[in-house]
PyMOL Python script that loads the backbone (N, CA, C, O; Angstrom):
from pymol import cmd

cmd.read_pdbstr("""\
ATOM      1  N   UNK A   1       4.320 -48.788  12.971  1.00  0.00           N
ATOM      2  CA  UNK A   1       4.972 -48.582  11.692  1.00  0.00           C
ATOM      3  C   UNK A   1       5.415 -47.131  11.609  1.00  0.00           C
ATOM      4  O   UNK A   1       4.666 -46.215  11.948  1.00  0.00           O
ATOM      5  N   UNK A   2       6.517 -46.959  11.200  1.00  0.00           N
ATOM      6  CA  UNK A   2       7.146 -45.188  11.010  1.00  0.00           C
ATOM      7  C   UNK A   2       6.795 -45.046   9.837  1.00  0.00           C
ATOM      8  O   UNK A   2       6.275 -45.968   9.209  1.00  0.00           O
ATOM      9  N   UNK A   3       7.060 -43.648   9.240  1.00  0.00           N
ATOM     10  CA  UNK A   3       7.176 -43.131   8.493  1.00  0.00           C
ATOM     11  C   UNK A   3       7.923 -42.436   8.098  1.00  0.00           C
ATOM     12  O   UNK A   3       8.123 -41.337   8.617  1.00  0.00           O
ATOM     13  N   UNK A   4       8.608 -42.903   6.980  1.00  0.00           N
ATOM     14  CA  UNK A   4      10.079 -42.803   6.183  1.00  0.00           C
ATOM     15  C   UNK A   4       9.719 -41.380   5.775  1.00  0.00           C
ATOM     16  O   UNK A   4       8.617 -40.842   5.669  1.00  0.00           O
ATOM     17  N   UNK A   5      10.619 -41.043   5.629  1.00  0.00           N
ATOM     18  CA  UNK A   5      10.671 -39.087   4.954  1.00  0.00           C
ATOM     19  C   UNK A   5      10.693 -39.778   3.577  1.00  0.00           C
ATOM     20  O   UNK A   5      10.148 -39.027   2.768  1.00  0.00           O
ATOM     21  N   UNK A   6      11.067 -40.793   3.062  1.00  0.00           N
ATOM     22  CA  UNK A   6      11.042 -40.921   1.462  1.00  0.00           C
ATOM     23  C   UNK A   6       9.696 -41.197   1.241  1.00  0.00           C
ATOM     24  O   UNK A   6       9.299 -41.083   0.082  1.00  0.00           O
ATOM     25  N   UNK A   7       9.047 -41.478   1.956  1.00  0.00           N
ATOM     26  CA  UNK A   7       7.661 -41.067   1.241  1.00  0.00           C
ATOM     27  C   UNK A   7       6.925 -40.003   1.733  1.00  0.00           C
ATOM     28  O   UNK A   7       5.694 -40.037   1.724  1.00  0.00           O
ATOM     29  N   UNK A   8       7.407 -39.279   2.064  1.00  0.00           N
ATOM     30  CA  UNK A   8       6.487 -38.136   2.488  1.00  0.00           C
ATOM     31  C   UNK A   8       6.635 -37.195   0.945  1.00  0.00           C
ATOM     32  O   UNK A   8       7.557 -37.018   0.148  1.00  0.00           O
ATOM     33  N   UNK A   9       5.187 -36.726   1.036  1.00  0.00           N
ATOM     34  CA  UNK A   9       4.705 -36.221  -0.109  1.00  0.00           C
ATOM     35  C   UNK A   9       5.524 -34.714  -0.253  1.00  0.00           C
ATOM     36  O   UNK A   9       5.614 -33.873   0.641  1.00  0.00           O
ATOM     37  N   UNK A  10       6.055 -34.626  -1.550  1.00  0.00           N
ATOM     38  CA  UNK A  10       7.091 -33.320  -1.809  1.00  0.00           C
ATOM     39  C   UNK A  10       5.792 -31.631  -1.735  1.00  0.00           C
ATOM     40  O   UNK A  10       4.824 -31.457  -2.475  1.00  0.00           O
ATOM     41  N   UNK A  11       6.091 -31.051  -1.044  1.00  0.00           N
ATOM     42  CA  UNK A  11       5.270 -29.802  -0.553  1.00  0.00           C
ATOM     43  C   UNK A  11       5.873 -28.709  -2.141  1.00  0.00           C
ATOM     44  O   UNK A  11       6.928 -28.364  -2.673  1.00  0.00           O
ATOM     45  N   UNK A  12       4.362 -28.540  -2.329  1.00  0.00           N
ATOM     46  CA  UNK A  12       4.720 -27.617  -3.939  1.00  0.00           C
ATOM     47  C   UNK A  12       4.009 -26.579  -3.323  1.00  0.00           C
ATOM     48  O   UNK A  12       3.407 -26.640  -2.251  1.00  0.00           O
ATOM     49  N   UNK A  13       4.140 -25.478  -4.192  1.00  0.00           N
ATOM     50  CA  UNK A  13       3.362 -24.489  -4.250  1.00  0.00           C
ATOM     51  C   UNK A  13       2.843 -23.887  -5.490  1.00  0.00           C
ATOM     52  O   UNK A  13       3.536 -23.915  -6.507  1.00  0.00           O
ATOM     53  N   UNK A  14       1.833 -23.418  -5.484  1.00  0.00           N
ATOM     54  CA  UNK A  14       0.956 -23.089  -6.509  1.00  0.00           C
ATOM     55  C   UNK A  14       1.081 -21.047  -6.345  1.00  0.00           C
ATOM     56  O   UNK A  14       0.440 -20.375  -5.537  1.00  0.00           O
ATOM     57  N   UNK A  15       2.243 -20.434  -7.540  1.00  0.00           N
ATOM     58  CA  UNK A  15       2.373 -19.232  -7.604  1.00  0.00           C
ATOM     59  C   UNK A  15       1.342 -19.010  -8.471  1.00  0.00           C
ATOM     60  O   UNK A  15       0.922 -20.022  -9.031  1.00  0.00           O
ATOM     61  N   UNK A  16       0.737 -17.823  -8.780  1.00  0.00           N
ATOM     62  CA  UNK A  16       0.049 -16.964  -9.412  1.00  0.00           C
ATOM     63  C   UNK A  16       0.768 -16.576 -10.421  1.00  0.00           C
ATOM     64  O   UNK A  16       1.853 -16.062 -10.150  1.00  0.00           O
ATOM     65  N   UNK A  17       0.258 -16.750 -12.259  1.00  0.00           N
ATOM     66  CA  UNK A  17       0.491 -16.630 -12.965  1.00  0.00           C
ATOM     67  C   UNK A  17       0.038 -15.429 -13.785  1.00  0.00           C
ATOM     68  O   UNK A  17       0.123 -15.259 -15.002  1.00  0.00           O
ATOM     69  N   UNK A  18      -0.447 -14.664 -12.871  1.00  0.00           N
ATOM     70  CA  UNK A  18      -0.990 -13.346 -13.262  1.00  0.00           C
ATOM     71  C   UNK A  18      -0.187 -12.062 -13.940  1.00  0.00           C
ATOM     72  O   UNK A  18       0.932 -12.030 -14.452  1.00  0.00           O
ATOM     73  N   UNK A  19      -0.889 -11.315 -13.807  1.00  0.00           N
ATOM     74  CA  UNK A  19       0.264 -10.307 -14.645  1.00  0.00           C
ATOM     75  C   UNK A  19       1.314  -9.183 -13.661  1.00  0.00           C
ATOM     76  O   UNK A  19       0.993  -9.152 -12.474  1.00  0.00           O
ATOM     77  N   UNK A  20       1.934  -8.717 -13.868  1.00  0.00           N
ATOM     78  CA  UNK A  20       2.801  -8.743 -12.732  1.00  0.00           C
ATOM     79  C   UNK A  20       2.874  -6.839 -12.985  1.00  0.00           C
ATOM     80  O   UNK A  20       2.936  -6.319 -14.099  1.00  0.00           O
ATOM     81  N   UNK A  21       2.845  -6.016 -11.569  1.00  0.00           N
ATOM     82  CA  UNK A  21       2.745  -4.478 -12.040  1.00  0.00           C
ATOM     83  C   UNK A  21       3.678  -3.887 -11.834  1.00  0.00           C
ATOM     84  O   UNK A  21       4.247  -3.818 -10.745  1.00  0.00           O
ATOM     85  N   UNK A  22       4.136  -3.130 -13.272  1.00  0.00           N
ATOM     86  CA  UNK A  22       5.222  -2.153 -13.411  1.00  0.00           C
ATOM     87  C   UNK A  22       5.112  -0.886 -12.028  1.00  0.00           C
ATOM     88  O   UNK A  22       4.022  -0.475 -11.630  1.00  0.00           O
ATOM     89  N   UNK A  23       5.842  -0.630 -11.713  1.00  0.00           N
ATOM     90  CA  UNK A  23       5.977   0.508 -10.607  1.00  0.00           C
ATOM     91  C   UNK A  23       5.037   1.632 -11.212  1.00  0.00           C
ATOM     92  O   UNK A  23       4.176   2.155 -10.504  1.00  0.00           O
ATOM     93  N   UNK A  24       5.222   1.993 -12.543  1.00  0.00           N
ATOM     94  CA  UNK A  24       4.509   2.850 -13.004  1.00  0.00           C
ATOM     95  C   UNK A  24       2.917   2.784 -12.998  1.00  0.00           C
ATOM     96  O   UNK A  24       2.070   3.676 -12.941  1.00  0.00           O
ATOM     97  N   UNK A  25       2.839   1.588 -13.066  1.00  0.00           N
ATOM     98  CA  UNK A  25       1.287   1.357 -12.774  1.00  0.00           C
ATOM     99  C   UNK A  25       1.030   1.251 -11.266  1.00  0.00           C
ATOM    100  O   UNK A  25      -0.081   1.612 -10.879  1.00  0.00           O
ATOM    101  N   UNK A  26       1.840   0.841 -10.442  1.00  0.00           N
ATOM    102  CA  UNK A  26       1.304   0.660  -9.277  1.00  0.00           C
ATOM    103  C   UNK A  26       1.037   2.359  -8.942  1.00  0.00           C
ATOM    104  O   UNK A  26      -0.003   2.814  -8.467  1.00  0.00           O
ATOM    105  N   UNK A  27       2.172   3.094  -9.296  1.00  0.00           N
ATOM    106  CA  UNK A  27       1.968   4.929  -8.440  1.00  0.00           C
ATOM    107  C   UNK A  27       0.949   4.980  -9.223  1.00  0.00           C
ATOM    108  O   UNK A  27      -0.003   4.751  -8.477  1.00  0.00           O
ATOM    109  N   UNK A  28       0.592   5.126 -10.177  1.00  0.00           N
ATOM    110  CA  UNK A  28      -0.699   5.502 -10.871  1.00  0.00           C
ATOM    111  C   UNK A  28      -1.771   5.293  -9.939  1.00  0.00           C
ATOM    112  O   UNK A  28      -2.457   6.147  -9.378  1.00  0.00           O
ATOM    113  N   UNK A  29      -1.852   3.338  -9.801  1.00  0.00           N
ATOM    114  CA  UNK A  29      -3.045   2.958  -8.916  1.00  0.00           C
ATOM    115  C   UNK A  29      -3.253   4.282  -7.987  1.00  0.00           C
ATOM    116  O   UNK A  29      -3.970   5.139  -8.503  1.00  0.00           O
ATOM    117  N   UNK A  30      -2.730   4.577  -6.689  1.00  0.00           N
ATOM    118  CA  UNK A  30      -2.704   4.694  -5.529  1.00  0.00           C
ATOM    119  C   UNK A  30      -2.802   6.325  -6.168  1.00  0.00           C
ATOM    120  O   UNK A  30      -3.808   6.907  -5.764  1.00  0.00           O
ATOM    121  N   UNK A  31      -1.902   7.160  -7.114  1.00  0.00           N
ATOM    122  CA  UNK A  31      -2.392   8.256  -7.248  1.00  0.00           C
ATOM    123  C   UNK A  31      -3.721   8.603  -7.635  1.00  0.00           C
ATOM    124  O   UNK A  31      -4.170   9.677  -7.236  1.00  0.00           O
ATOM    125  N   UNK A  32      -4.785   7.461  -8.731  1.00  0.00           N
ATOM    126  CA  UNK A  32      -5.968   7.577  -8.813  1.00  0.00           C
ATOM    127  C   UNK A  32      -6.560   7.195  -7.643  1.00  0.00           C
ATOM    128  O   UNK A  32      -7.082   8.181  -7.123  1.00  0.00           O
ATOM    129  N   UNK A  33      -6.709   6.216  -7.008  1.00  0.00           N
ATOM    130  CA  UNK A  33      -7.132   5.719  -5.588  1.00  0.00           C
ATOM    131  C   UNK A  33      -7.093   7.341  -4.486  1.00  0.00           C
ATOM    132  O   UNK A  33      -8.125   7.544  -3.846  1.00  0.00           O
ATOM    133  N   UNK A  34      -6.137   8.199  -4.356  1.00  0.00           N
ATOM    134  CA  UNK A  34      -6.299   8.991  -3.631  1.00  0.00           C
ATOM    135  C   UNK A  34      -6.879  10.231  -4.079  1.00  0.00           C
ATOM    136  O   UNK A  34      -7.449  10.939  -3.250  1.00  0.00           O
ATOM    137  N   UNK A  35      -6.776  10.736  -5.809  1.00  0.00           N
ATOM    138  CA  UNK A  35      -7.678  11.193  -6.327  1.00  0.00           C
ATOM    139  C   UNK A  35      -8.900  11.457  -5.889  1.00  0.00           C
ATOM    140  O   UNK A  35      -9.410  12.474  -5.419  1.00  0.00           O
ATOM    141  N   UNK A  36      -9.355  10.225  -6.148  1.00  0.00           N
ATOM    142  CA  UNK A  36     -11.305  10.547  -5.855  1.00  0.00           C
ATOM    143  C   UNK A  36     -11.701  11.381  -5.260  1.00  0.00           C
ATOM    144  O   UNK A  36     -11.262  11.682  -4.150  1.00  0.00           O
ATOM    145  N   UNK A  37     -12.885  12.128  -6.009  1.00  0.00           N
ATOM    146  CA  UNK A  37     -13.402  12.919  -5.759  1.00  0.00           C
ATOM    147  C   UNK A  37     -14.328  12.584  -4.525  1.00  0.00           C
ATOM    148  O   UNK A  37     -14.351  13.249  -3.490  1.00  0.00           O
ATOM    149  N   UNK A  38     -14.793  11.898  -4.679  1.00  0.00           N
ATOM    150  CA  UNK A  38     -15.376  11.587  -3.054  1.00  0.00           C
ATOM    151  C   UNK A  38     -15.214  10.145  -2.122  1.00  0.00           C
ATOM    152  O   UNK A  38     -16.016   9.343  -1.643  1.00  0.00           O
ATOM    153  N   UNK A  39     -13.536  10.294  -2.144  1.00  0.00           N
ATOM    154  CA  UNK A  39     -12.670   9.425  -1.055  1.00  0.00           C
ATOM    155  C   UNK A  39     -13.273  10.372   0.422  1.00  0.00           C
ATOM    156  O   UNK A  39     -13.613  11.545   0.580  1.00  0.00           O
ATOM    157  N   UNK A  40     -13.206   9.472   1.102  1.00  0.00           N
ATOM    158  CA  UNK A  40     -13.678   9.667   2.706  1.00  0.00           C
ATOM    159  C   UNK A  40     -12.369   9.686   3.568  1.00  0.00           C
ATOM    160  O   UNK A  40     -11.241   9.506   3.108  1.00  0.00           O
ATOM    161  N   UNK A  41     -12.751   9.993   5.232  1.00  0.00           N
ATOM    162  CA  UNK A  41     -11.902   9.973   5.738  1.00  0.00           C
ATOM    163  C   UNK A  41     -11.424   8.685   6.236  1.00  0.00           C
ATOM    164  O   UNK A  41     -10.403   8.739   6.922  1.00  0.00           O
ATOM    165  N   UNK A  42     -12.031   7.355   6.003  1.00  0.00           N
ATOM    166  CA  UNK A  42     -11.902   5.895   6.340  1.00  0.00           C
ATOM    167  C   UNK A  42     -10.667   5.470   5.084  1.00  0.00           C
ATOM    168  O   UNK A  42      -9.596   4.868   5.168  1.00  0.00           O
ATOM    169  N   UNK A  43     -11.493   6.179   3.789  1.00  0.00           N
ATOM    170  CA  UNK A  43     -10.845   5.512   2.749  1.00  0.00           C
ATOM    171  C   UNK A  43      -9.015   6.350   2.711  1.00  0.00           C
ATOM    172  O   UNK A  43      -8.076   5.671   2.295  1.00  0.00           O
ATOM    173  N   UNK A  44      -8.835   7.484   3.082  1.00  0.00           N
ATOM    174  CA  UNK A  44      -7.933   7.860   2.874  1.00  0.00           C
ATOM    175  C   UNK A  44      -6.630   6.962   4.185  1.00  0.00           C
ATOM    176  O   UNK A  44      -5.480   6.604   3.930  1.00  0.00           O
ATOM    177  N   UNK A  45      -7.223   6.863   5.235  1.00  0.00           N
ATOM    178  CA  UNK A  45      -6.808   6.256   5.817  1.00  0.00           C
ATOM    179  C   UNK A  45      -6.403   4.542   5.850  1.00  0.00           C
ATOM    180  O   UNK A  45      -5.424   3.891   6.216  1.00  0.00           O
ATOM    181  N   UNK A  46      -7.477   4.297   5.370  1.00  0.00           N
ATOM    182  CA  UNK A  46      -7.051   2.828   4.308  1.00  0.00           C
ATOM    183  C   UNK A  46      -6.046   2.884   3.630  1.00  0.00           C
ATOM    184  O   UNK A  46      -5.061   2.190   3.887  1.00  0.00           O
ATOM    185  N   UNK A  47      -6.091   3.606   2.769  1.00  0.00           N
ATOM    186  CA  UNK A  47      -5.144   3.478   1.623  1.00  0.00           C
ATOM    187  C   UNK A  47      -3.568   3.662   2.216  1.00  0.00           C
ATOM    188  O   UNK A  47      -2.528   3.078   1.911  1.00  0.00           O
ATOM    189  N   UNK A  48      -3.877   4.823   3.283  1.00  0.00           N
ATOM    190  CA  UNK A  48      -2.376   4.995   4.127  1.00  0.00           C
ATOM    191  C   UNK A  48      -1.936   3.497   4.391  1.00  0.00           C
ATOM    192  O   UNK A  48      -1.049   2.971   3.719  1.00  0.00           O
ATOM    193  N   UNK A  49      -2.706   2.744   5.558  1.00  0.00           N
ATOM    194  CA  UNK A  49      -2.327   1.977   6.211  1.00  0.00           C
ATOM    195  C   UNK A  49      -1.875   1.117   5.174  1.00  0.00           C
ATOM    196  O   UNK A  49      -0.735   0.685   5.342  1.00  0.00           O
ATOM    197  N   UNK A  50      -2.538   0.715   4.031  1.00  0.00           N
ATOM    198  CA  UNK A  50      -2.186  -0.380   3.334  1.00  0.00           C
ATOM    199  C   UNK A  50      -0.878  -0.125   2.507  1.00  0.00           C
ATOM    200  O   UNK A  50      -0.256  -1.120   2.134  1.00  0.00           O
ATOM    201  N   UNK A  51      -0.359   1.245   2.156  1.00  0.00           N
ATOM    202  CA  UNK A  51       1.188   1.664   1.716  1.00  0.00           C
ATOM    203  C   UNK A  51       1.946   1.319   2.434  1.00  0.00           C
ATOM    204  O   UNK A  51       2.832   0.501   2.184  1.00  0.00           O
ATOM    205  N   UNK A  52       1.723   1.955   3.635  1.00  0.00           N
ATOM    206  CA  UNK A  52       2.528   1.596   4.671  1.00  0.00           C
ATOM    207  C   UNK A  52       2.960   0.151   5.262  1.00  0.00           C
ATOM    208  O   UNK A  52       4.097  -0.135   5.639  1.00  0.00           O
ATOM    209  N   UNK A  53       1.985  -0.586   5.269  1.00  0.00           N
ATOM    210  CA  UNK A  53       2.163  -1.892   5.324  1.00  0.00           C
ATOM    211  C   UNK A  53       2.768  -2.702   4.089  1.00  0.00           C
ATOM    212  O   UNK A  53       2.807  -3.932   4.112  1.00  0.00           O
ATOM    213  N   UNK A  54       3.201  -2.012   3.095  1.00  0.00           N
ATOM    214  CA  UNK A  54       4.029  -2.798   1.794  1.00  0.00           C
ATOM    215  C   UNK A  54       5.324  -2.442   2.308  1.00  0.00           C
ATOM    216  O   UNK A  54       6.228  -2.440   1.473  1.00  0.00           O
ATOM    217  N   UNK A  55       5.598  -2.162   3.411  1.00  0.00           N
ATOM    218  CA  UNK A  55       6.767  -1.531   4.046  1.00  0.00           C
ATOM    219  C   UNK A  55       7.605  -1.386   2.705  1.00  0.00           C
ATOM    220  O   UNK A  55       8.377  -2.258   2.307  1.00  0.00           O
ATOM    221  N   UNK A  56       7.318   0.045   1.931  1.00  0.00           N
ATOM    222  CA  UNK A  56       7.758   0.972   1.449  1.00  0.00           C
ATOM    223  C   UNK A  56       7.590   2.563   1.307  1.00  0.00           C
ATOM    224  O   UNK A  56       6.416   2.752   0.986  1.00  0.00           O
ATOM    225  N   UNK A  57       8.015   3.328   1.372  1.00  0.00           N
ATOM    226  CA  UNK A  57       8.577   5.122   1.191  1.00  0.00           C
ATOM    227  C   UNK A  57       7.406   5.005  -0.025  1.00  0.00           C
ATOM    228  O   UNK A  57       7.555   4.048  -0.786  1.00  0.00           O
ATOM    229  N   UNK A  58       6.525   5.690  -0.213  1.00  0.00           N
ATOM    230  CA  UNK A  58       5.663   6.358  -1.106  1.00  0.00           C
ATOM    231  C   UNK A  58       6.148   7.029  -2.307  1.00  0.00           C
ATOM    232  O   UNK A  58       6.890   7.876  -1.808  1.00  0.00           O
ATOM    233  N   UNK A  59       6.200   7.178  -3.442  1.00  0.00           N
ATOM    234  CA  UNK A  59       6.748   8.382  -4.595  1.00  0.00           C
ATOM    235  C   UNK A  59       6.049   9.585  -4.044  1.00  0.00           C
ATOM    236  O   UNK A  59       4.970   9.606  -3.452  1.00  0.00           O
ATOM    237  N   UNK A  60       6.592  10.269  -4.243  1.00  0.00           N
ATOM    238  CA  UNK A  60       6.374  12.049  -4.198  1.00  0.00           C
ATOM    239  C   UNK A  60       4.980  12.122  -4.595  1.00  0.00           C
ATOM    240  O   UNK A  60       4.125  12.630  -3.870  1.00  0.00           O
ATOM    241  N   UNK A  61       4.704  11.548  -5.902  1.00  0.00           N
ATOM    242  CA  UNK A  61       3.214  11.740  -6.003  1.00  0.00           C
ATOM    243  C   UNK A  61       2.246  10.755  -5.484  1.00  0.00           C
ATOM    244  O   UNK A  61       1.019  10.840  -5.525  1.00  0.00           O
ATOM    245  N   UNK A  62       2.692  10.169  -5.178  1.00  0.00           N
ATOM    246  CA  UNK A  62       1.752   9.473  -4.220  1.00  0.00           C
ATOM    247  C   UNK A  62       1.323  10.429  -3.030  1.00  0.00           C
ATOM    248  O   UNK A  62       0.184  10.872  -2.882  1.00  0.00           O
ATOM    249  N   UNK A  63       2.241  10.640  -2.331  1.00  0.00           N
ATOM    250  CA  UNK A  63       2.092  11.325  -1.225  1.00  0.00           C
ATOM    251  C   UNK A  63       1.155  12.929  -1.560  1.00  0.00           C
ATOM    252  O   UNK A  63       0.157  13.312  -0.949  1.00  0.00           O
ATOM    253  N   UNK A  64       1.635  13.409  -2.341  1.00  0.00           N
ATOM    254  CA  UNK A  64       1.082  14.577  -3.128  1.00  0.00           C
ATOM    255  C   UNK A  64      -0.120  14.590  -3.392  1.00  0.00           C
ATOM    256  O   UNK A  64      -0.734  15.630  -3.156  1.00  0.00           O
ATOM    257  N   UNK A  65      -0.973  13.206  -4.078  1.00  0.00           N
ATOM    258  CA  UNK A  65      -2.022  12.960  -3.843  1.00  0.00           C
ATOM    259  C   UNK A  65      -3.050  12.673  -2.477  1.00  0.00           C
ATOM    260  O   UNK A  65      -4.182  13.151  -2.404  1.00  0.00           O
ATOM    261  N   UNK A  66      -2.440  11.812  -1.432  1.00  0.00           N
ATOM    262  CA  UNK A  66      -2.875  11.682  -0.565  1.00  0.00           C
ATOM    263  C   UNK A  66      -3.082  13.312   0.468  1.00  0.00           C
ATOM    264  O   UNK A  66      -3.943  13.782   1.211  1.00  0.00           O
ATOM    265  N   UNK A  67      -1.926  13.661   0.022  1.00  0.00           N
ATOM    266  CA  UNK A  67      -2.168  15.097   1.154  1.00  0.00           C
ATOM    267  C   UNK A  67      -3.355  16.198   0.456  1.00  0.00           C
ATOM    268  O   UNK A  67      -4.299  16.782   0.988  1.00  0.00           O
ATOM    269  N   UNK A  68      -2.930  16.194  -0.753  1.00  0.00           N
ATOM    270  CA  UNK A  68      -4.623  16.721  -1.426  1.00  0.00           C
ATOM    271  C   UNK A  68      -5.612  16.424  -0.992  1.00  0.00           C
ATOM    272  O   UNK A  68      -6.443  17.228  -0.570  1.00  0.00           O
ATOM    273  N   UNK A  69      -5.802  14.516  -1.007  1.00  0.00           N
ATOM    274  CA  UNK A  69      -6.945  14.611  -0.240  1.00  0.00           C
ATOM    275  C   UNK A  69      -7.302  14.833   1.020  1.00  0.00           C
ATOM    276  O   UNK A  69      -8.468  14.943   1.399  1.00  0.00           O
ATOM    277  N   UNK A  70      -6.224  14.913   1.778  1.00  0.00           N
ATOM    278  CA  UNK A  70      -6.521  15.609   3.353  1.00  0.00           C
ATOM    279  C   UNK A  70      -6.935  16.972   3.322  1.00  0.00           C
ATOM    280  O   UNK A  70      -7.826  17.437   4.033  1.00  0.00           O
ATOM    281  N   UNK A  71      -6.219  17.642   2.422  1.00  0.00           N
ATOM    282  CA  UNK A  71      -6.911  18.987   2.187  1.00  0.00           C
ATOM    283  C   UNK A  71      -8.232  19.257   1.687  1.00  0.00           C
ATOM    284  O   UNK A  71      -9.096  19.836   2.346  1.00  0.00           O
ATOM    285  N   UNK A  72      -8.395  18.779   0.370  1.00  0.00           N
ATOM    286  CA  UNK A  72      -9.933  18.800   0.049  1.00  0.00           C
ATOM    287  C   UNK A  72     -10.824  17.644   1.280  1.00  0.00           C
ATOM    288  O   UNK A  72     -11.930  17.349   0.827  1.00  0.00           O
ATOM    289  N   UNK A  73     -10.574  17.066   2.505  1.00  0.00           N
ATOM    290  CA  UNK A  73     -11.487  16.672   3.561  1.00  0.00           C
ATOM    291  C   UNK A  73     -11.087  17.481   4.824  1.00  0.00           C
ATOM    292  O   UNK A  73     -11.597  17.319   5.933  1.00  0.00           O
ATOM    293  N   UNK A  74     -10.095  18.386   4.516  1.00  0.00           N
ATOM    294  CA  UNK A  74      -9.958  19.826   5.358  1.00  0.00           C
ATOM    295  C   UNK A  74     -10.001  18.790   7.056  1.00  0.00           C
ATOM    296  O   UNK A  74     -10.759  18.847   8.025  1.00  0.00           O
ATOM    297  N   UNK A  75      -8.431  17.668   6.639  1.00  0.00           N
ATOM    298  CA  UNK A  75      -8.388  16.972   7.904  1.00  0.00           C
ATOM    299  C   UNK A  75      -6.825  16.592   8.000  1.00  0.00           C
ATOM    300  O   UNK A  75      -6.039  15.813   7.462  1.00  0.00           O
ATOM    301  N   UNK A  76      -6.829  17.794   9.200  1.00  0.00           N
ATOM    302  CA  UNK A  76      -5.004  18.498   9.264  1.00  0.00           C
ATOM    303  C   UNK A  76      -4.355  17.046   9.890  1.00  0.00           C
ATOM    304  O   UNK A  76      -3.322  16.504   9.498  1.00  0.00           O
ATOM    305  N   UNK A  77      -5.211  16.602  10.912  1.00  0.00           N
ATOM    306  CA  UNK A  77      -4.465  15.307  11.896  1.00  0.00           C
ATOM    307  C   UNK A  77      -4.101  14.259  10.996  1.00  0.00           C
ATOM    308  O   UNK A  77      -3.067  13.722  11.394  1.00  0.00           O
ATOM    309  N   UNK A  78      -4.626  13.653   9.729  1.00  0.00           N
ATOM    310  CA  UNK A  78      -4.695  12.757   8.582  1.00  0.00           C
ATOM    311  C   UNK A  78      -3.425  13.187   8.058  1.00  0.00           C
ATOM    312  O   UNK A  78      -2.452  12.438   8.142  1.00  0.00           O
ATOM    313  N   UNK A  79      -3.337  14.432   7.474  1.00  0.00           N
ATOM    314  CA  UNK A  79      -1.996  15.093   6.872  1.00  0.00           C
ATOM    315  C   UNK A  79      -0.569  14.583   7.854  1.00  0.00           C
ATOM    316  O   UNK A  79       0.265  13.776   7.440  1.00  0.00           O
ATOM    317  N   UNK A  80      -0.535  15.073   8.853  1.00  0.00           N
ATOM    318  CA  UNK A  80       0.383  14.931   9.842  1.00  0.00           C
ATOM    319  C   UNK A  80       0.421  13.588  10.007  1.00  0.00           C
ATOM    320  O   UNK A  80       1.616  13.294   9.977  1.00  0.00           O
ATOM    321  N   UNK A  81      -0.226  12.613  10.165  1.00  0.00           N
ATOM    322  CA  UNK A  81       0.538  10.788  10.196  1.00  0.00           C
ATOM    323  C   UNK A  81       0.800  10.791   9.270  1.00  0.00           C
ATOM    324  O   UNK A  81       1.881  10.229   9.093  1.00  0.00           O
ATOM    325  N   UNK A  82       0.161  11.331   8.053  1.00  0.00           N
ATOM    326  CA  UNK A  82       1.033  10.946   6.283  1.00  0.00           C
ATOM    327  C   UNK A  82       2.553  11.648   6.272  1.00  0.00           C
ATOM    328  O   UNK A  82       3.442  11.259   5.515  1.00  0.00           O
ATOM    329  N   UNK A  83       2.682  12.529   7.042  1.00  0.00           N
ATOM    330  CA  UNK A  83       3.997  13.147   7.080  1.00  0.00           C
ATOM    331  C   UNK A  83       4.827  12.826   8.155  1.00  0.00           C
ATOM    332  O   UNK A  83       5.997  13.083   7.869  1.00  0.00           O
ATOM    333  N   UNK A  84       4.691  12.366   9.277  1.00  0.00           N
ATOM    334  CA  UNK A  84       4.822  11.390  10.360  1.00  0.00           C
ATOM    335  C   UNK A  84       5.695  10.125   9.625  1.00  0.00           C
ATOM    336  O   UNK A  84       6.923  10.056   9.666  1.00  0.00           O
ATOM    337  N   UNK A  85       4.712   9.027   8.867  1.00  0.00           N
ATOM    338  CA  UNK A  85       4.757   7.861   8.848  1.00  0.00           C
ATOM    339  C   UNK A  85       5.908   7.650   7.680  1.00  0.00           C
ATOM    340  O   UNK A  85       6.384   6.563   7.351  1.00  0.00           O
ATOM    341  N   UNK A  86       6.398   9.545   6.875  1.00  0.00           N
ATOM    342  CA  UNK A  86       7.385   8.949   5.712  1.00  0.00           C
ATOM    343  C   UNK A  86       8.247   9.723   6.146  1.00  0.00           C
ATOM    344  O   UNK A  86       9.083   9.770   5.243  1.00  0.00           O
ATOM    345  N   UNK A  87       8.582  10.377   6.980  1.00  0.00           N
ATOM    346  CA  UNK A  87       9.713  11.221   7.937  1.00  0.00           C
ATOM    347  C   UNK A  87      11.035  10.135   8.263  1.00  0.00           C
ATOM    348  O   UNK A  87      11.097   9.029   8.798  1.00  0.00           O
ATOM    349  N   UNK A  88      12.071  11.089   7.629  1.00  0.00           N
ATOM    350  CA  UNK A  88      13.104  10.066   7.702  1.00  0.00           C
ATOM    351  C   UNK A  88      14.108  11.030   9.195  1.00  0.00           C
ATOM    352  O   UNK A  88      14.398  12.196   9.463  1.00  0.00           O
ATOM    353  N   UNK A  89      14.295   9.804   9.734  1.00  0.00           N
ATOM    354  CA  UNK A  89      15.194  10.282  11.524  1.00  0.00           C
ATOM    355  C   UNK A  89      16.613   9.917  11.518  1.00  0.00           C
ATOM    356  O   UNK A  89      17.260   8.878  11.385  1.00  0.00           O
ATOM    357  N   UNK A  90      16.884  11.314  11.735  1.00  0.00           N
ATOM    358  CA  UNK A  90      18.612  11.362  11.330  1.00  0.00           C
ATOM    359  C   UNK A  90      19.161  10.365  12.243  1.00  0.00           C
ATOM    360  O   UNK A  90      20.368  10.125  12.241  1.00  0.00           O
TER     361      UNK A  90
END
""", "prot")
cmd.dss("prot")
cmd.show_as("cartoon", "prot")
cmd.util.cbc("prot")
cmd.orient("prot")
């Protein structure tokens, strides 16, 4: 016996009805997120990788924050992929 495509069951999807974040809140997030006073060198690096992986360019203060915290963890190589990874090539 086959099976007719007219009965094959219609494929739905179930979106998330959640609340949805203004840009302004998202730079906030990530500027408090890099804030912390006692962010590590795992966490700062987290937070890189996971910007970076929204494959988007950072706001100014984003970045501003993150390089603070390379400075207050007095970790120059961290600085340099954050400036590396948003370097635009003519």
């Amino acid at each position: 016996m086959l099976f007719h495509l007219k009965y094959a069951p219609l494929a739905s999807r179930c979106y998330s009805h959640g609340k949805v974040e203004t840009d302004e809140e998202f730079d906030s997030r990530w500027v408090t997120y890099f804030s912390k006073p006692d962010i590590d060198a795992w966490e700062l690096r987290k937070g890189m990788n996971t910007l970076i992986g929204y494959d988007l360019v950072p706001e100014p203060k984003i970045l501003d924050s993150a390089l603070r915290a390379c400075r207050r963890l007095n970790d120059l190589a961290s600085a340099i992929r954050i400036l590396e990874a948003v370097k635009v090539n003519p």
